[in-house]
matplotlib code that plots the C-alpha trace (Angstrom):
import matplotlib.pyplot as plt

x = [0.0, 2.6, 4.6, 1.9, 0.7, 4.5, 4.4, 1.5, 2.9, 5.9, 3.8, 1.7, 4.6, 5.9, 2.8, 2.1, 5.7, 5.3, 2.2, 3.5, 6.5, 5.0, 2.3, 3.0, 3.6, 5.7, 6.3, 7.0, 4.3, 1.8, 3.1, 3.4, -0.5, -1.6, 0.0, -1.9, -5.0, -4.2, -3.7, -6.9, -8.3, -6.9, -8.6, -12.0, -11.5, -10.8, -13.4, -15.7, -14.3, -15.0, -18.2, -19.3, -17.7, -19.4, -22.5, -22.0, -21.3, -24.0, -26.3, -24.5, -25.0, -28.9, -29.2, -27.9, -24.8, -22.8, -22.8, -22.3, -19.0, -17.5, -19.2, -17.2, -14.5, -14.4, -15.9, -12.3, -10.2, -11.5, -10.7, -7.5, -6.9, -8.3, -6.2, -3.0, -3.9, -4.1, -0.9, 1.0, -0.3, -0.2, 3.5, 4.6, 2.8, 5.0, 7.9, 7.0, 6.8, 10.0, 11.6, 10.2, 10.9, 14.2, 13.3, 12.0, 8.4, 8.5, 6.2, 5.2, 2.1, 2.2, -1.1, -2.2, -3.5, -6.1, -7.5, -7.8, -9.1, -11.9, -12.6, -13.0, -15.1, -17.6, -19.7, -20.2, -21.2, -21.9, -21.8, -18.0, -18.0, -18.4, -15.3, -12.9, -15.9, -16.0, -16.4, -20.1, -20.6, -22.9, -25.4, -25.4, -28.5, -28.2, -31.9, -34.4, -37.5, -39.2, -42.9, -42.3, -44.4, -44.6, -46.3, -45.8, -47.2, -48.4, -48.7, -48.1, -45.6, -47.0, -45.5, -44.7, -45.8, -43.7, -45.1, -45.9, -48.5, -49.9, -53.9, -53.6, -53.2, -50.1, -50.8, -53.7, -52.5, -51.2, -49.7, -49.5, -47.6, -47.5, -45.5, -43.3, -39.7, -37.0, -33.4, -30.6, -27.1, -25.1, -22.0, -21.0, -18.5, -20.1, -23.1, -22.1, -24.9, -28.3, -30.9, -33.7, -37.1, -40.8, -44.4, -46.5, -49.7, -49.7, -52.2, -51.9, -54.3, -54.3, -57.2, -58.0, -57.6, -60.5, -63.7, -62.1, -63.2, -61.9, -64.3, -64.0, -64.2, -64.2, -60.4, -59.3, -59.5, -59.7, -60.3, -63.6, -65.4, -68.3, -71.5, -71.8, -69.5, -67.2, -66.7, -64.1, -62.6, -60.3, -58.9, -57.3, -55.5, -54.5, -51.4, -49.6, -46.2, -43.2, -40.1, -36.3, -34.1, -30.0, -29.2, -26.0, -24.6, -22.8, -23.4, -22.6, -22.1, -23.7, -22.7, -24.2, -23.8, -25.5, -25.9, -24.4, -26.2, -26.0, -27.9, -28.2, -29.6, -28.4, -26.2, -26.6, -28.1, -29.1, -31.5, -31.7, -34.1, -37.2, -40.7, -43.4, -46.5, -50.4, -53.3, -56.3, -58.7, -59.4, -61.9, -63.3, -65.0, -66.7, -68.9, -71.1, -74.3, -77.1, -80.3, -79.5, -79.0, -75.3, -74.0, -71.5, -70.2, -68.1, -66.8, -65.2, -64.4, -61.1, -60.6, -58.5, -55.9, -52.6, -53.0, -49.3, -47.2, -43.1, -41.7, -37.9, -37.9, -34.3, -34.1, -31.6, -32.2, -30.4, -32.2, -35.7, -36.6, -35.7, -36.8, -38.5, -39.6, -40.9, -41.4, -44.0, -42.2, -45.6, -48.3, -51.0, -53.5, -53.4, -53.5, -53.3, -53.0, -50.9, -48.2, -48.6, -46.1, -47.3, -44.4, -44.2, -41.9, -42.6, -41.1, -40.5, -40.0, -38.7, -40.1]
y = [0.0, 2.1, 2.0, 2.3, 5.9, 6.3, 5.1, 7.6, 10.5, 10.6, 9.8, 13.0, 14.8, 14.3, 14.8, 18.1, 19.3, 18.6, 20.1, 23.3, 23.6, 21.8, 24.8, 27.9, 29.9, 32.4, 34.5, 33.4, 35.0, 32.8, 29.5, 30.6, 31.6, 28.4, 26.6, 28.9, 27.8, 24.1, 24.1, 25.4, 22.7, 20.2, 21.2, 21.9, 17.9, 16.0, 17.7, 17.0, 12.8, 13.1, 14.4, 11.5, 8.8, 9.9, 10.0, 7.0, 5.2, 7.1, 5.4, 1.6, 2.6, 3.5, 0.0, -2.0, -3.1, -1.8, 0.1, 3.3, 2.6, 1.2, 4.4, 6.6, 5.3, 4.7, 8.5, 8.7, 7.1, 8.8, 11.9, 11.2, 10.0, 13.0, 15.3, 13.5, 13.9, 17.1, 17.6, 15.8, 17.8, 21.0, 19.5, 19.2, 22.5, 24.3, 22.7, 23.5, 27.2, 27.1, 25.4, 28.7, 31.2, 29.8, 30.2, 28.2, 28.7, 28.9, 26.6, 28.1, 26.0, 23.3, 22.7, 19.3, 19.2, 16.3, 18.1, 21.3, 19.8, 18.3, 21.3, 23.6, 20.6, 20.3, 23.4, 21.1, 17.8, 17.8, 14.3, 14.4, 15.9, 12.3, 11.6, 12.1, 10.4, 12.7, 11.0, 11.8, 13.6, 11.1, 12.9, 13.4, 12.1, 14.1, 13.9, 11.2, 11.2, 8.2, 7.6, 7.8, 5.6, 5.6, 4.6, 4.1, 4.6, 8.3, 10.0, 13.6, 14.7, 16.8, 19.7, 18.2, 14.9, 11.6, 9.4, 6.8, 9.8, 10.1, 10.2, 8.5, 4.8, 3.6, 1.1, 2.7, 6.4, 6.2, 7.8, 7.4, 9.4, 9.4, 11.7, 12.2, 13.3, 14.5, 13.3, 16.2, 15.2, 18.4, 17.8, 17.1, 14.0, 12.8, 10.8, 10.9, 13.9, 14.5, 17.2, 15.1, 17.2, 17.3, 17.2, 14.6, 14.1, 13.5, 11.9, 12.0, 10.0, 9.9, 7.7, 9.1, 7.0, 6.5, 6.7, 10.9, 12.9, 16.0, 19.1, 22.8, 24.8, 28.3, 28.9, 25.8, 22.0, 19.5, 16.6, 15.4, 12.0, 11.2, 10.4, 7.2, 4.4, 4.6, 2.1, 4.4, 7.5, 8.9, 12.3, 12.7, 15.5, 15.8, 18.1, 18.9, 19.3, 20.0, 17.9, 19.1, 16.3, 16.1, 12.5, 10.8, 7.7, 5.4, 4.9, 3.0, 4.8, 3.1, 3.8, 3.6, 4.6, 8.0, 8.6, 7.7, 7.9, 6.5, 3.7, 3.6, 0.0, -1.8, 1.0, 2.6, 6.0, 8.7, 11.1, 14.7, 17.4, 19.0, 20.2, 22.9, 23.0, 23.6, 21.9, 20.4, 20.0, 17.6, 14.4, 12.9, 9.9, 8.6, 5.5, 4.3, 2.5, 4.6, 3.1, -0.2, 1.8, 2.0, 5.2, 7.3, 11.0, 13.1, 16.1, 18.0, 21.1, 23.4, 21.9, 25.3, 23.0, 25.6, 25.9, 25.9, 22.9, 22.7, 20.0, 17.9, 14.7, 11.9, 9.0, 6.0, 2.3, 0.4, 0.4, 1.5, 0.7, 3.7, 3.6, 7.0, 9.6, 13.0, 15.4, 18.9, 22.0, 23.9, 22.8, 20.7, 23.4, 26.9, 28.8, 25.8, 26.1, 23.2, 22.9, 19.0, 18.4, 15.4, 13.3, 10.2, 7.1, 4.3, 2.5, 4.7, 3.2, 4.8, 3.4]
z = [0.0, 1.1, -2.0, -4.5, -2.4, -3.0, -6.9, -7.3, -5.9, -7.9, -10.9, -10.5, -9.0, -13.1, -14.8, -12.7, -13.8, -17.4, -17.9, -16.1, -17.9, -21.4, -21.3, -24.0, -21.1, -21.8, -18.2, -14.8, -13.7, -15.9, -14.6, -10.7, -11.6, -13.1, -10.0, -7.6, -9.5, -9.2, -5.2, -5.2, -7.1, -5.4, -2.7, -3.8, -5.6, -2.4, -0.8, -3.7, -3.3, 0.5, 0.5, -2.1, 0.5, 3.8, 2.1, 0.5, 4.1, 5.4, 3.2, 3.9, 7.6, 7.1, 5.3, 8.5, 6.6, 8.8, 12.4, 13.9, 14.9, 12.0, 10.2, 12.4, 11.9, 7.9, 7.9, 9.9, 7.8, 4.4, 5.9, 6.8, 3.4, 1.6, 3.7, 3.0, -0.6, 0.1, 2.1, -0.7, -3.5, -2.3, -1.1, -5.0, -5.9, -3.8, -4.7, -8.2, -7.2, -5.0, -8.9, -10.4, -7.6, -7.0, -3.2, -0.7, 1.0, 4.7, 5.9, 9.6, 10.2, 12.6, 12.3, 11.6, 8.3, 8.5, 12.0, 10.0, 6.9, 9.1, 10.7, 7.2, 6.1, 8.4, 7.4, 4.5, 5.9, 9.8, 10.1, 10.4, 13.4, 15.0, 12.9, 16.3, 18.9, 22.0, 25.1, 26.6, 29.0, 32.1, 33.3, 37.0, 38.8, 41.8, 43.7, 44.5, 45.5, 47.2, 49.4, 53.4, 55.5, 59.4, 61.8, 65.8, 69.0, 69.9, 73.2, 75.0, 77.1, 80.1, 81.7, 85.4, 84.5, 83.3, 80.7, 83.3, 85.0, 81.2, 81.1, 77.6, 76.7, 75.8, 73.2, 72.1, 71.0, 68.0, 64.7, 61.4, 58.8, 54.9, 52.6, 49.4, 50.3, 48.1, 48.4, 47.1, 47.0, 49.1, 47.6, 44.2, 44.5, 47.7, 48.7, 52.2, 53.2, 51.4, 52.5, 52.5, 52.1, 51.2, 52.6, 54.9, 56.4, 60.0, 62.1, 65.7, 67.9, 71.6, 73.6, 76.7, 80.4, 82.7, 81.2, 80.1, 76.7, 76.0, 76.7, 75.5, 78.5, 77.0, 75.8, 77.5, 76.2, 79.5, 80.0, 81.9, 82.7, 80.5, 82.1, 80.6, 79.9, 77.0, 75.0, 73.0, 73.2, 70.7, 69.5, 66.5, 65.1, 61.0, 60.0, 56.9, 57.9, 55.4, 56.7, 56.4, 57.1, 57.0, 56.1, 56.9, 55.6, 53.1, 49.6, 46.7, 43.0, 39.9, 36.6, 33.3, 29.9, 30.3, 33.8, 37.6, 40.2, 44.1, 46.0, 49.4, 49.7, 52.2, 54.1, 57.6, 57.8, 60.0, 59.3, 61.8, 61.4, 61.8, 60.2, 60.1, 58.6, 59.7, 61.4, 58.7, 61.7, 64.7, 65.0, 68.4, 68.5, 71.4, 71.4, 74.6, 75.8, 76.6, 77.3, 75.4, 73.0, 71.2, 70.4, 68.0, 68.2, 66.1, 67.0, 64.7, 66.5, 66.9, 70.0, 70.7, 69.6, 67.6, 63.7, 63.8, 63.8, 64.0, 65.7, 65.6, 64.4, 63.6, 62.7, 62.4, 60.8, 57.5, 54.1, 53.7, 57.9, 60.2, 63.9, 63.5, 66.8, 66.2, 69.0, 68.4, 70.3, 69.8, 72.6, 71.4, 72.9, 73.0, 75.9, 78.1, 81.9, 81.3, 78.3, 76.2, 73.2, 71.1, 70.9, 68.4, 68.5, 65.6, 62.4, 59.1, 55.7, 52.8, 49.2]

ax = plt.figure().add_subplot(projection="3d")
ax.plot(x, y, z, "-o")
ax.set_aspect("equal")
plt.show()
């Protein structure tokens, strides 16, 4: 191969000087002109052959008969080729000139003459930009979102009182919480902390001790006996909170083709934080026996229970199971004689 490219290049090489100096030319400056014409045929030729090539590989690529790759890459090649021609021509052009000028040219480029050839052609054809394949950039995949579930036992710390002393059942207050929560990476080559944020709806109960409802006594909520026997007694109280969480822990990177991302499965974290939000209203539910008969209330009053809710909440666990407590700094009643803060402890699970 080598030595025919060789074998042709000096055959032109001769052809090109006999029909310069073989011309009825009869000034210098009529043969340095014809040569000046030539380079820039030479040019406007290979371009011409290119062009004909990439389509032609374009169309053998659109037929399945061969692949994207191997496209790039012959696309590659045939401009290599072309711009060689190039070099070598324009090579015995100006050697031709330097015969006639007596003088060499000072070639000061450095350029790379395939690389440039390229370049000027791709205003042409933009399909040779994929001639030198750039590297992808992966897209980062920075935030998650995922559903939180909890649920857990519920109760009220009293001002002066331990939870042993509390009026409300144990096993029977509850909570449950559901929500959407965002996961934000805080640094940009570290998965180690995420601001974890979003929204939930909180539902607090708490079942009254000892036969007790809760009564509105003008601006104060206390708790009296009923006069009949309760069969249940249950408050409930419905927020919309917006949790702010900062999460600690391990992770793993994943990469693909066009992204990375990071997985947390299976690691230890820690989540610490906090949220605010607003009360949606308040449910009590008392059933009884009253003359044989069986009977159902619900209240849904204000209860002079706070329309604002902020609270702190943490929690720790591996996976998608966190033990999960959450602790109101507001009172649940307003104006109370007596300050209670919900507080919550219970399982979450993030899906």
């Amino acid at each position: 191969m080598k030595r025919a490219v060789i074998f042709l290049f000096l055959l032109w090489n001769s052809i090109v000087y006999q029909q310069v100096f073989s011309q009825d030319i009869k000034t210098l400056n009529d043969k340095l002109e014809v040569l000046e014409l030539r380079k820039d045929q030479v040019i406007t030729n290979e371009k011409a052959a290119l062009k004909k090539e990439v389509i032609e590989i374009n169309k053998r690529q659109a037929q399945g008969e061969i692949s994207l790759e191997e496209a790039i890459q012959q696309k590659k090649e045939s401009a290599e080729l072309h711009a060689l021609n190039i070099e070598n021509k324009l090579a015995i052009l100006e050697n031709s000139i330097a015969l006639l000028n007596r003088e060499r040219v000072n070639d000061n480029s450095e350029e790379d003459t395939s690389t440039a050839f390229l370049e000027n052609f791709e205003g042409e054809n933009k399909e040779l930009k994929t001639s030198t394949p750039k590297k992808r950039e992966k897209i980062d995949i920075s935030t998650y979102s995922n559903l939180v579930l909890a649920f857990g036992l519920n109760n009220a710390v009293i001002k002066g009182e331990s939870l042993n002393d509390s009026p409300y059942k144990v096993g029977g207050s509850r909570f449950f919480e559901i929500g959407w929560a965002l996961s934000t990476r805080v640094f940009n080559n570290s998965n180690a902390v995420r601001l974890k944020y979003g929204f939930s709806l909180q539902y607090n109960g708490l079942k009254p001790k000892d036969n007790m409802y809760f009564a509105e006594d003008g601006d104060q909520t206390v708790l009296e006996e009923f006069p009949e026997n309760l069969k249940k007694s249950k408050f409930r109280m419905t927020n919309l909170v917006f949790p702010i969480h900062f999460e600690f822990g391990s992770s793993k990177k994943i990469e693909s083709d066009q992204n990375f991302r990071y997985y947390t499965s299976s690691n230890f974290k820690i989540g610490v934080g906090g949220y605010a939000g607003f009360k949606l209203g308040n449910l009590q539910k008392l059933k009884y026996n009253q003359d044989g008969d069986r009977m159902k209330e619900k209240s849904r009053k204000d209860f002079n229970t706070n329309n604002f809710i902020y609270g702190f909440s943490a929690y720790v666990g591996k996976d998608d199971v966190s033990l999960y407590v959450k602790y109101d700094l507001n009172p649940i009643f307003n104006k109370a004689t007596i300050d209670q803060n919900n507080v919550s402890l219970g399982i979450r699970f993030d899906l």
